[in-house]
Structures are given as C-alpha cells and as structure tokens.
C-alpha positions in Angstrom: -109.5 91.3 128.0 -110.8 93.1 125.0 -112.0 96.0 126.4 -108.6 96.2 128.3 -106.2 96.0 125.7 -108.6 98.8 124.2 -108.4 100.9 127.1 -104.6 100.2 127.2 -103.9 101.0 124.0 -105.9 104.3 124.2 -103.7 105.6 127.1 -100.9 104.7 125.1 -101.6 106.6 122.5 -102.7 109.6 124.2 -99.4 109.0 126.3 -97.4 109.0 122.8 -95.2 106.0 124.6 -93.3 104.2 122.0 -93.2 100.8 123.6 -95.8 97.8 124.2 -95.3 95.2 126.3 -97.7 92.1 126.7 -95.5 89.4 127.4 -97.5 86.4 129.0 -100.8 88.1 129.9 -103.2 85.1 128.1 -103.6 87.1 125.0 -105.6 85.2 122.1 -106.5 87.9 119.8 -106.0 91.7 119.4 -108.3 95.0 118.6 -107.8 96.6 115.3 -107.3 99.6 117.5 -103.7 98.3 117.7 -103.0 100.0 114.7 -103.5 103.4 116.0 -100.4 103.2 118.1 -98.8 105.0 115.5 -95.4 105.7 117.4 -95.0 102.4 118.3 -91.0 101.2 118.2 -91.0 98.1 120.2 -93.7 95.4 120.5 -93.3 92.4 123.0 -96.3 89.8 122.2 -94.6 87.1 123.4 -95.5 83.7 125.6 -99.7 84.3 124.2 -102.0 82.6 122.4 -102.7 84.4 119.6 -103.6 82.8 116.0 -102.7 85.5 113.7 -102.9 89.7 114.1 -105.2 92.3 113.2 -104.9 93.5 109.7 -104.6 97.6 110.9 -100.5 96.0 112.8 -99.6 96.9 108.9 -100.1 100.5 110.3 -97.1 100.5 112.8 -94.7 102.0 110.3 -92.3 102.9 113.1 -92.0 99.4 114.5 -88.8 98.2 114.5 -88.5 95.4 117.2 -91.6 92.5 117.4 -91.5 89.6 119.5 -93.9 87.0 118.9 -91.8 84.3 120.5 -94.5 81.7 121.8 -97.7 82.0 120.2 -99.6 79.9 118.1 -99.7 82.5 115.0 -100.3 80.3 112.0 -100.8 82.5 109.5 -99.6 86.6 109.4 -102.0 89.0 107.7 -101.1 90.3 104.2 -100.3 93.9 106.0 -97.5 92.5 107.8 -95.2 93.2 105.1 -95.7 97.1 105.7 -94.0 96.8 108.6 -90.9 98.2 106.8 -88.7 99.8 109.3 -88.5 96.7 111.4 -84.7 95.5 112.5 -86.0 92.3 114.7 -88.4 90.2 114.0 -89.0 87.0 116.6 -91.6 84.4 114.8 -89.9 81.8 117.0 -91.9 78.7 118.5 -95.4 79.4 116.4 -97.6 77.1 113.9 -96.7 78.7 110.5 -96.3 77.1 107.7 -95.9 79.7 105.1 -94.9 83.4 105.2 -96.6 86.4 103.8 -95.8 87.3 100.4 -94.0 90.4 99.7 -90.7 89.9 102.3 -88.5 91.6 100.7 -89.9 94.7 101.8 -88.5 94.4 105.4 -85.2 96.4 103.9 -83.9 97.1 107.3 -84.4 94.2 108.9 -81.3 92.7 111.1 -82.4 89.7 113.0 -85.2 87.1 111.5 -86.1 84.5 113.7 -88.2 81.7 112.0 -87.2 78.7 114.5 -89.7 76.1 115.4 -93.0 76.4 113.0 -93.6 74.1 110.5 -92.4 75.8 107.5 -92.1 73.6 104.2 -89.7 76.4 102.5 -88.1 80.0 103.2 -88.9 82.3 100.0 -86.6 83.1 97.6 -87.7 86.9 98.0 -85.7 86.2 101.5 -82.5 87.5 99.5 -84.1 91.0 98.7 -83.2 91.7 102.8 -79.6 93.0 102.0 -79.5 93.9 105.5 -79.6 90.3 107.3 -77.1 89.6 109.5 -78.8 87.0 111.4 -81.2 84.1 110.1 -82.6 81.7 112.3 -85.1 78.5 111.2 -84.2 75.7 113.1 -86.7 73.0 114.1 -88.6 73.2 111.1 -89.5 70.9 107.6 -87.5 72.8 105.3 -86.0 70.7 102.8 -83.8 73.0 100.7 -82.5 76.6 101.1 -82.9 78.9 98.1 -80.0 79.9 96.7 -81.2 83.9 96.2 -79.9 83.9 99.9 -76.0 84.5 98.9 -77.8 88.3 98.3 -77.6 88.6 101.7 -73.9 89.4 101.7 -73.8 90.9 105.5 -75.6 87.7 106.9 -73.1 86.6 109.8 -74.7 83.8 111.3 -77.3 81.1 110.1 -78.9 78.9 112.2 -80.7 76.0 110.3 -80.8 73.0 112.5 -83.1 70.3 112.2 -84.7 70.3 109.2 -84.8 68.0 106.0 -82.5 70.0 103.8 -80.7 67.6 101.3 -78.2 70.4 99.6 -76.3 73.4 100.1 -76.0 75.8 97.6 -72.7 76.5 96.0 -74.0 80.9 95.8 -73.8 80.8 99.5 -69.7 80.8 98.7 -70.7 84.4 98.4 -71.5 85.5 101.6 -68.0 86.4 102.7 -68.8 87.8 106.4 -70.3 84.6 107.2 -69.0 82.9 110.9 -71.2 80.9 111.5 -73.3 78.4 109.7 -75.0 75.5 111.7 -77.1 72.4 109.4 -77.2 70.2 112.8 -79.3 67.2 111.6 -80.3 67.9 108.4 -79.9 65.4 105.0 -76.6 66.9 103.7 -74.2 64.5 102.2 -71.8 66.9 100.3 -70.5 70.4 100.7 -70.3 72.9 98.0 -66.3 73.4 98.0 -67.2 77.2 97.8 -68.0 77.4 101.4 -64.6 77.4 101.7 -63.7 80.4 100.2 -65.3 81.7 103.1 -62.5 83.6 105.3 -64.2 84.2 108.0 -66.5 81.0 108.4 -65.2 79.7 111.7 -68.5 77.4 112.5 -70.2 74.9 110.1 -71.4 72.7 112.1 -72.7 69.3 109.8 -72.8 67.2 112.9 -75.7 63.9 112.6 -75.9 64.5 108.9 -75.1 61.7 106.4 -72.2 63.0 104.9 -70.0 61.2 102.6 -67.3 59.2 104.5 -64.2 61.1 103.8 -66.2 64.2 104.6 -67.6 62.4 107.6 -64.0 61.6 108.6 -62.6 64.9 108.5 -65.8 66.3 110.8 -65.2 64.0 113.4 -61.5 65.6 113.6 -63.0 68.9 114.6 -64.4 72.1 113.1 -60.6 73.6 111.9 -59.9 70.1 110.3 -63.2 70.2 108.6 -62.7 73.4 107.2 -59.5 72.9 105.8 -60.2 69.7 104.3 -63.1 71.1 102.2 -60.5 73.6 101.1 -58.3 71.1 99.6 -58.0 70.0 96.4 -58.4 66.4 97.0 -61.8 67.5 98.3 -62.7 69.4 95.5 -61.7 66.3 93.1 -64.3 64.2 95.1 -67.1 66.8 94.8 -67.5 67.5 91.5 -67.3 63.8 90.9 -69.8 62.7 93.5 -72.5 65.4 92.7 -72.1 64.9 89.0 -71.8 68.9 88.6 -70.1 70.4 86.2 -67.1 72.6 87.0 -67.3 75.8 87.0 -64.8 77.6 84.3 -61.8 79.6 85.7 -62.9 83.6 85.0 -61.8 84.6 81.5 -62.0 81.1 80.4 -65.3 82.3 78.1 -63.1 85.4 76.9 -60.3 83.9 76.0 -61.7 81.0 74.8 -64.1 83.8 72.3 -60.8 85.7 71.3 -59.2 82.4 70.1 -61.8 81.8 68.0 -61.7 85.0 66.6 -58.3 84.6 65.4 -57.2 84.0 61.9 
C-alpha cells in the first residue's frame, strides 16, 4: 500500500489536483511524501486505521477541509497545528485523549468535530478560534467546559452530549448567536441564569441530567418552558442560593459606589 499511496501522491502532485480522497481503502499509516501535496484543499482520510499522521501533513498550508472520521488516531503530531487555513476539521470516532498544543492557531476554522475519543478536557486555547460556529465533542470523558469558550462569539451550535461535565459556565451568557446547545447526559444540576440572556438560544437540551427539581420540573414541560423559566426571576433567586455564588453587581454599581465615596 506504501508504495501506492507514493505513486498516488506523485501523480497528484504532478497533476496539481487539489483534492484527496482515501475514504475506506485499509489505510494504517501514511508516507511523509504526503506533505508534498502542496495544493491540497480537501482531504478525506476517513473509515482507516491509522494511529497518528506523518509529521510533513503540517506542510498542507492550503488545506482547508480534513476528515478523519473513523480511525484510530490517538495522538496528532505537533505539526498539525500549521494547518492554519483549515475551515473543517472531522476528528470524530478516534482514540485521542489529548489535543495538540497550540489550537488556537486554526484562525479560520468553522466546523470542529471532536465526538467520540476519550478526551479528559477541551483546551482553554479553544477560545482563540473566533471563527467557530460549530463545536462538536459528544461521547467523550469531559468533565468541565472552559469558560475561555464565551470568545467564540459566532459559535451557533454546541454539541456536548455524553460526557461527565458537572457545570456550565456563567461566560457562555456571552455567546449571543448561540441556537443550539445540547448537554444530553452529562452531571449538570444548575444552569447559569445567563444562558438566558441568550436571544436566540432555541435548543438547550439538559435531558437525563440531575438537575435540581424545580429546574427538572420545568424541562419536562418542554424546551420553550425551560427557557423561560431560567429567565425568571424566581429562578434566578434559586440559583445564586443553590450554587453559593455571589451575585454579580449591576454595571456602574463599582462607579457609583467609587464616586460616593469620594464625596464630601
């Protein structure tokens, strides 16, 4: 197969074609000669076995879609993180259980698919990719989501199903393009009453979680109910008294409060 893909990759090159297509041909590893594909835009690698790729893939600077829905990649090269012009990215149904360091540097990427690894933990440099609109890690071990992800402000959709996460953080009130946000059997037990503030949030989906009862209550009346009753202020009583935070302070509250002092 080696000498295939090498043969392959020559004509493809010579060819100057700007797409690769390997879905399910038995792949387990690839030549470093894959980096020489210079053009490369779209890379399908899916339904394989391989464990990781070659060190040169940090070469494909004009890659912008990769599919590696499939595999059982459990660990990604350092050079990855070159890849900087990619828009979707499909880690889907692998063995990882970290990322590479350094992902903030996909700064045009769109679509980040993560589902079904066995990741521990999503990197807080995941909110340096201002251009997210769509983040998927369901089916994984992730226990909390970091709250540097409210940078993402154009994320629409988050898909984080089946993990262990215990919180949501109150920042993600800042992500005000957000429709849909799915914690399907997860740990949750409260919701940050900023969620709410959330106009256009027409899914959150809390479903086989162990929410409080009155939150538990209103879920089971449907997804508008739910919504509206963490935008109450009988909700918002019960919040900041069950997770013993403190209140944030109306804005100018600090100002005023300085200016006050300030007077004779």
């Amino acid at each position: 197969m080696g000498a295939n893909l090498e043969k392959q990759f020559e004509k493809i090159k010579k060819e100057e074609k700007t797409e690769l297509d390997l879905n399910g041909k038995g792949i387990s590893s690839l030549p470093e000669s894959l980096g020489g594909l210079e053009l490369l835009k779209k890379c399908n690698l899916s339904n394989n076995k391989l464990k990781t790729l070659p060190p040169s893939v940090g070469e494909l600077r004009a890659l912008q879609i990769l599919n590696l829905f499939n595999n059982k990649v459990d660990e990604l090269p350092q050079e990855f993180v070159q890849l900087v012009n990619l828009e979707f990215l499909n880690l889907s149904v692998n063995k990882m259980r970290v990322l590479p360091r350094g992902m903030g540097a996909f700064s045009r990427l769109i679509m980040l698919d993560l589902s079904s690894n066995k990741l521990t933990n999503l990197p807080d440099q995941i909110g340096l990719i201002l251009t997210l609109r769509e983040l998927h890690f369901s089916f994984n071990e992730i226990t909390e989501i970091p709250p540097e992800l409210a940078r993402c402000e154009h994320l629409i959709k988050i898909e984080a199903t089946n993990n262990k996460i215990t919180a949501i953080p109150h920042e993600l009130g800042k992500l005000t393009v957000l429709k849909t946000f799915d914690l399907t059997s997860n740990k949750v037990t409260l919701v940050p009453p900023e969620l709410g503030n959330i106009a256009s949030l027409d899914k959150l989906d809390l479903s086989l979680n162990p929410l409080i009862d009155a939150l538990d209550s209103a879920a089971r009346q449907g997804a508008d109910s739910f919504l509206r009753y963490i935008r109450s202020e009988a909700y918002d009583a019960i919040y900041y008294r069950e997770s013993k935070r403190e209140r944030p302070k109306p804005e100018g509250a600090a100002s005023s409060s300085s200016s006050s002092s300030k007077s004779p």
